[in-house]
C-alpha positions in Angstrom: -13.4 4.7 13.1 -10.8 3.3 11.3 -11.1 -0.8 10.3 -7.4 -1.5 10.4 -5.1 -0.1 13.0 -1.4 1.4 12.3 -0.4 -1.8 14.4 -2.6 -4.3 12.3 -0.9 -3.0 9.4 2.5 -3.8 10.3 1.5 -7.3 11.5 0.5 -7.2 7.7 4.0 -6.3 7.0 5.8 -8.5 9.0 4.0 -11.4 7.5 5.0 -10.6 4.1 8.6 -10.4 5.3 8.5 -13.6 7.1 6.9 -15.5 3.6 10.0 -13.7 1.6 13.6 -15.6 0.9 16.3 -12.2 1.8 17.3 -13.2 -1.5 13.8 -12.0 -3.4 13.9 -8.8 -1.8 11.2 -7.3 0.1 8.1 -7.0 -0.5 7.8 -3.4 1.2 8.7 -0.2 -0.4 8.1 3.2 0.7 7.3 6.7 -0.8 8.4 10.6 0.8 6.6 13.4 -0.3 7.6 16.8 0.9 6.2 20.2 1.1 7.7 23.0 2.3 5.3 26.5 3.5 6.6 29.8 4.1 5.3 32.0 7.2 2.4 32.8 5.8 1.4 29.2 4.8 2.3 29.6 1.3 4.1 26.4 -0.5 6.9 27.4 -1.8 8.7 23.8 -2.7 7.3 20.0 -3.3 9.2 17.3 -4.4 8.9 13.5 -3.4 10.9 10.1 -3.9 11.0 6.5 -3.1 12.9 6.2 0.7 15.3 3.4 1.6 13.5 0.7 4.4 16.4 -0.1 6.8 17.3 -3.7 8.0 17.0 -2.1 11.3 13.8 -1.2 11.3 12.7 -4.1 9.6 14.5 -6.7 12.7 12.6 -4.3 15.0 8.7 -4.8 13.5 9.8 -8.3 13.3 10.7 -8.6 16.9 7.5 -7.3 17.7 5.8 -9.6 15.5 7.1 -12.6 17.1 7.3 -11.5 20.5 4.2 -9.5 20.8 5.7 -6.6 22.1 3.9 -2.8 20.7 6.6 -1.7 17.9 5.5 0.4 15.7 6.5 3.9 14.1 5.4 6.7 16.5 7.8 9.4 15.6 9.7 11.0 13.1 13.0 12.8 13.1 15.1 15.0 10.8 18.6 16.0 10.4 20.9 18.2 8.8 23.5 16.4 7.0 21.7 14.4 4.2 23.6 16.4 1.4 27.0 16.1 -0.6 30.0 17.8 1.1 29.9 21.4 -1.5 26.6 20.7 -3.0 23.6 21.6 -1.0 21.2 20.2 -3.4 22.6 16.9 -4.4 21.7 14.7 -2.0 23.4 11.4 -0.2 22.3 7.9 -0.5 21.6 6.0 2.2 21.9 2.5 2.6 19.6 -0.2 4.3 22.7 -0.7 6.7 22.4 2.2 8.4 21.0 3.1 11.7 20.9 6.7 12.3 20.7 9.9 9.9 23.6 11.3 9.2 23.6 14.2 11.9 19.8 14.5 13.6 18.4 17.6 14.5 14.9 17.0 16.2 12.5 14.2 16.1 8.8 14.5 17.6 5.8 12.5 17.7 4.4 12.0 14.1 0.7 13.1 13.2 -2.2 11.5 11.8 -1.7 8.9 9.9 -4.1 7.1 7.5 -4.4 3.4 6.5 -5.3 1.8 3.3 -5.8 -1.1 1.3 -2.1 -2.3 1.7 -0.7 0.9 2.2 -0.2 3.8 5.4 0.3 7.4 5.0 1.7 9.0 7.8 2.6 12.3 8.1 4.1 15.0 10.3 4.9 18.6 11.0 8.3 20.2 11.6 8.7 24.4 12.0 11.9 25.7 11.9 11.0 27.9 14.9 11.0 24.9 17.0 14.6 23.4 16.5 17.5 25.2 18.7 20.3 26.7 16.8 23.0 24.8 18.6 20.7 21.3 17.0 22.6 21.7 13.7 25.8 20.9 12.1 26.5 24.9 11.3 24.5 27.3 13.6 24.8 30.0 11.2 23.6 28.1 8.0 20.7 25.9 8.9 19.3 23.5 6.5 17.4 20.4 6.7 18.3 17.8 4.1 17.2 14.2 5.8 14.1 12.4 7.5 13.6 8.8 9.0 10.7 7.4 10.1 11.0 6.3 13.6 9.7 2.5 15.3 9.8 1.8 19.1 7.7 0.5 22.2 6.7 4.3 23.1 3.3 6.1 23.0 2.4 9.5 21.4 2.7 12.0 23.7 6.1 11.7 24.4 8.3 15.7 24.1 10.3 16.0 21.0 14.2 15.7 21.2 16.6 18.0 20.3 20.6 17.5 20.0 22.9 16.9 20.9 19.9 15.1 23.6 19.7 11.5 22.8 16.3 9.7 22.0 14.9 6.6 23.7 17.6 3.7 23.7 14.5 1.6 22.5 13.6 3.9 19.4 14.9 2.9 15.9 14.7 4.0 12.5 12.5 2.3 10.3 13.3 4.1 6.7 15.5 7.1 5.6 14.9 10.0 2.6 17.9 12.4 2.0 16.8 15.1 -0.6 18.0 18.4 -1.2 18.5 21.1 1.1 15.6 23.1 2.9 17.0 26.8 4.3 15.5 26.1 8.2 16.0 29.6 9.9 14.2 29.9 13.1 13.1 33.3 12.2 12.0 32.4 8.9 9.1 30.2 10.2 9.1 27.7 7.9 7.2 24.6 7.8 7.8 21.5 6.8 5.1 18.7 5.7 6.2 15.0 5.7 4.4 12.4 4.1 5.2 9.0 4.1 3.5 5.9 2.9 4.8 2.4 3.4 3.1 -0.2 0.8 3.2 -3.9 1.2 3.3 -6.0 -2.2 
């Protein structure tokens, strides 16, 4: 059993940004690592980078902090349109203002997730077999390029969303990763491994 809960952890984090002027900056970083697996279970690409937290998603934990409510990050999503207009490769930057990918595909409930000394890894699965063509941008060229961490009052358990369907009016992103562009054909069966940690410092 686990000594500290996902939810303890983010009381953890919401104290930190309660004790820290705007001005200072937060105190609360986090870190995308992501591995891509053929059919056959073979990686084929890894690369990671720091995210961007979004004031968003920050508000939200905070809400929960002071009102008691259950927020916490259940889910994640991706999307398709995290990369520079002729330049699959060179991805966008996103900015804490934000409040939605630039085009979402799919989000589901996230997997296991592990907590540490100041730190949680969480982590999730996403197979290209599983997102309907008419989710992306361009049916006939279908790449994923974004991911966000998603915070909200909902339990695991919940079925994964597809667009153009909307998610929970109550769900919110916490943090967003553009990187470069992942080919996602359904027949292809690829797989792609999320791993995100938020740290507190």
């Amino acid at each position: 059993m686990m000594k500290t809960s996902i939810f303890g952890f983010f009381r953890q984090i919401m104290r930190k940004i309660i004790e820290v002027n705007e001005n200072d900056g937060m105190r609360l970083r986090g870190h995308v690592e992501i591995e891509v697996k053929n059919k056959h279970g073979q990686v084929i690409d890894k690369f990671n980078a720091d995210n961007v937290i979004l004031n968003i998603g920050k508000q939200k934990v905070t809400d929960a902090f002071i009102s008691g409510n259950l927020n916490r990050i259940f889910r994640m999503a991706i999307g398709d349109d995290g990369a520079m207009t002729g330049d699959l490769l060179q991805p966008k930057t996103p900015d804490a203002t934000m409040t939605a990918l630039y085009h979402e595909v799919y989000r589901k409930d996230r997997g296991g997730y592990t907590v540490g000394t100041r730190q949680v890894l969480i982590t999730a699965d996403f197979n290209s077999a599983d997102v309907p063509n008419s989710s992306f941008i361009n049916a006939g060229a279908r790449y994923i390029n974004e991911a966000a961490l998603v915070v909200g009052d909902g339990i695991l358990g919940g079925p994964a969303i597809a667009a153009p369907a909307l998610p929970d009016a109550d769900e919110s992103l916490f943090s967003i990763r553009c990187f470069k562009s992942i080919p996602f054909d359904a027949v292809d069966n690829i797989t792609i491994t999320i791993r995100w940690t938020i740290f507190v410092q």
